[in-house]
C-alpha positions in Angstrom: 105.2 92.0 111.4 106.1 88.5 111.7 106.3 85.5 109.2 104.6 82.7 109.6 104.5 79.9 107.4 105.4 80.0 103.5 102.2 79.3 101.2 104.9 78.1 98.8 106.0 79.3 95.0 104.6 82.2 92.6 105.7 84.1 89.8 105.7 87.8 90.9 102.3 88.1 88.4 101.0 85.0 90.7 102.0 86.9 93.8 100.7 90.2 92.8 97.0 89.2 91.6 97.2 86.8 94.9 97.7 89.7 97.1 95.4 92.0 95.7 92.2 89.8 96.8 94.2 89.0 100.0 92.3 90.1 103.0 96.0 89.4 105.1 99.5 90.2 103.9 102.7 88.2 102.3 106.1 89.1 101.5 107.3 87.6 98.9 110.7 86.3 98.7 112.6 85.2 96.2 109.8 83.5 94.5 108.4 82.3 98.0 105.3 83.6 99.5 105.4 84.2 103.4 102.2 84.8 105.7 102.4 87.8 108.2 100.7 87.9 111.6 99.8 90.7 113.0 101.5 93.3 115.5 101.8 93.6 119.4 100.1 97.1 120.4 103.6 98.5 121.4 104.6 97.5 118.0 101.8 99.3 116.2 102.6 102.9 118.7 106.1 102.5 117.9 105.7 102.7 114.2 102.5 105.5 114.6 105.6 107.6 116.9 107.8 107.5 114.5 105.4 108.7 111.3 103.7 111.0 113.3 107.1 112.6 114.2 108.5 112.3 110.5 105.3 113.5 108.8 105.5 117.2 108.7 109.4 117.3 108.0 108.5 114.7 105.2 105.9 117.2 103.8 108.0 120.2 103.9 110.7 118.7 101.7 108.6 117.3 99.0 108.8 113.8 100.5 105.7 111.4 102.0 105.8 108.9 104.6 104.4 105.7 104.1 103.6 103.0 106.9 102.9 99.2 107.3 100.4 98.4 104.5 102.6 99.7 101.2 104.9 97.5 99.4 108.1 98.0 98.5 109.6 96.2 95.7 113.3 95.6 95.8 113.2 93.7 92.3 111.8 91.5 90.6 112.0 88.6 93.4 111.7 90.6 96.5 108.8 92.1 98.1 108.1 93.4 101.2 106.2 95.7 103.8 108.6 98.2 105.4 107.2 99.3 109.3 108.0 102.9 107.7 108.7 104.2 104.5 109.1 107.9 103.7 110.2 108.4 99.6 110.4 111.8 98.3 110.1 113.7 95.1 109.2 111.4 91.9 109.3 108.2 94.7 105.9 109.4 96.6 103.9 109.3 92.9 103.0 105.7 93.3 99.5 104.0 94.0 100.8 100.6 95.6 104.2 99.9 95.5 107.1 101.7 96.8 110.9 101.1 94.5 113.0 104.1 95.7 112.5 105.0 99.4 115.1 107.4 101.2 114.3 105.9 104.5 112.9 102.1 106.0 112.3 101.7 109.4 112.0 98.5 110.7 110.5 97.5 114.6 111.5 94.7 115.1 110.8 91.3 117.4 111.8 88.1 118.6 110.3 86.5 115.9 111.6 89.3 113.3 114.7 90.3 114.4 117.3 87.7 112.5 115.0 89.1 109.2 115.9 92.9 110.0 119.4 92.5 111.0 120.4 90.2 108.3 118.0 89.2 104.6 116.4 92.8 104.9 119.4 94.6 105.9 121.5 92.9 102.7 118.6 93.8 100.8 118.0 97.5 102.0 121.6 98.6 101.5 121.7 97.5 97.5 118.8 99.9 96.9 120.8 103.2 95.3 118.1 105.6 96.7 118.4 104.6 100.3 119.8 106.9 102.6 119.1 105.7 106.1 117.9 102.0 107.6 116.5 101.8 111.4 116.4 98.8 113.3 113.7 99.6 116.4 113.8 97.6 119.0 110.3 96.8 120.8 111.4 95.4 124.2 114.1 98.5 125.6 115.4 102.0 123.8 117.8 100.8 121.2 117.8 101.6 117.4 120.4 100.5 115.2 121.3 103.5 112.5 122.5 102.3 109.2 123.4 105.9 107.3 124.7 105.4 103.8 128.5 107.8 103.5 129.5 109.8 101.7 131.4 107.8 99.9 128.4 105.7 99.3 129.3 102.5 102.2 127.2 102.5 105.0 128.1 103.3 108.7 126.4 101.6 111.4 125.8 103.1 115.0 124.0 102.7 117.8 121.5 104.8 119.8 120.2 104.3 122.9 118.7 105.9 126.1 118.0 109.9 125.9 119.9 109.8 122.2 118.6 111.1 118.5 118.9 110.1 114.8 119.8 113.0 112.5 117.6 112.6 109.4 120.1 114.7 107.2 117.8 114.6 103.8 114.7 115.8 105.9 116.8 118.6 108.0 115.3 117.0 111.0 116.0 114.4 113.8 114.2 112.3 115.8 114.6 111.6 119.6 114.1 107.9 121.3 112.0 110.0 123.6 109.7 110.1 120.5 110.2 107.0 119.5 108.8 105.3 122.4 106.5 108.2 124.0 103.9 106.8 125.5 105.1 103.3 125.8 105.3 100.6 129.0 108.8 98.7 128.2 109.7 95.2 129.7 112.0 95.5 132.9 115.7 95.1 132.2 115.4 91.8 134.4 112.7 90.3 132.3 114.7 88.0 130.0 114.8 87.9 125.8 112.4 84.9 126.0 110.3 85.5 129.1 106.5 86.7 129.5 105.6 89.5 131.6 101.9 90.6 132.4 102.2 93.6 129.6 103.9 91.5 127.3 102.2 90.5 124.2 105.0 91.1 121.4 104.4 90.3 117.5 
C-alpha cells in the first residue's frame, strides 16, 4: 500500500475513532495521519501467496496469520498495516490491533520502498516479539530477510531466484517459487521507472 498525502495531526484517540468510520485506510505516524491507495493486482497475489502458504504451519503452532486490513500498533505514535502479520499464542487474541507479531511481511513498491527499507524497518526491529521482517519485492524475485540472532541483533540476507526463507518459530519455510506462483514479472530490461503493458504497480 502506498501513501498518499497526510490529512494532517491527531491524538491517537483522534486517529482511532477517525479510522473506525473510515471507509479507506491511514497509518498514523508519529502523530501524522497518512492516506493509503490501493494495491496493484501482483501486489494483492503476492501477499494472498505468502498467507496462503503460512496459514496451515501458522495454525499448527498455536499462531494466526493476519493480512493487509489489521493494525499493528508499534506504540503510542505509530500505527500501521503490515502486508502480513502472523502473531502467535496470547498475540492472535485480539479484535483490531495487532502489538506483538513474530513475523511482518512487507511487498513493497516504487512508491513504498524507502518506507520498508528504512522508517518501518527501524520501527519493526525495536519490537521485542519480532522474530523475522520480509522485504518482497513486486517487480523481480528478491526478498530481503531480516532474522533477529540469537544474541538478539538482527542479520540481514538476501534471497533471490529458486531460494527459501526458513521460518524457524513456525518449523516451516517458504520458497520464492511460492512467493510469486502464479505471477507475470516485468523483464529484467524494463527499467525501475518505466511502464510496460502489464504494469500497473501500487
Amino acid at each position: 500500500m502506498d501513501r498518499t498525502r497526510t490529512l494532517g495531526m491527531m491524538s491517537l484517540e483522534e486517529y482511532l475513532s477517525f479510522e473506525a468510520r473510515s471507509s479507506s485506510r491511514h497509518e498514523y505516524v508519529a502523530g501524522e495521519v497518512y492516506a493509503m491507495t490501493g494495491a496493484s493486482t501482483r501486489h494483492n497475489l503476492i501477499t494472498l501467496n505468502i498467507v496462503s502458504h503460512l496459514r496451515d504451519a501458522a495454525r499448527a503452532r498455536g499462531c494466526r496469520v493476519f493480512a493487509t486490513d489489521v493494525k499493528l500498533r508499534l506504540a503510542d505514535d505509530r500505527i500501521y498495516y503490515p502486508d502480513v502479520m502472523v502473531a502467535c499464542g496470547a498475540a492472535t487474541h485480539v479484535e483490531m490491533i495487532v502489538e506483538a507479531p513474530s513475523l511482518i511481511a512487507e511487498v513493497t513498491s516504487r512508491a513504498t520502498r524507502a518506507t520498508d527499507r528504512r522508517e518501518k524497518l527501524d520501527a519493526y526491529r525495536r519490537m521485542p516479539s519480532l522474530l523475522l521482517y520480509l522485504i518482497v519485492d513486486q517487480r523481480r524475485r528478491h526478498v530481503l530477510v531480516y532474522r533477529r540472532a540469537a544474541d538478539g541483533g538482527w542479520e540481514r540476507n538476501e534471497v533471490e531466484a529458486d531460494g527459501q526463507i526458513p521460518i524457524a518459530f513456525l518449523d516451516a519455510r517458504i520458497t520464492l517459487d511460492q512467493i510469486y506462483y502464479d505471477l507475470t514479472l516485468p523483464p529484467l530490461a524494463v527499467g525501475e521507472g518505466d511502464e510496460w503493458e502489464g504494469d500497473e504497480e501500487g
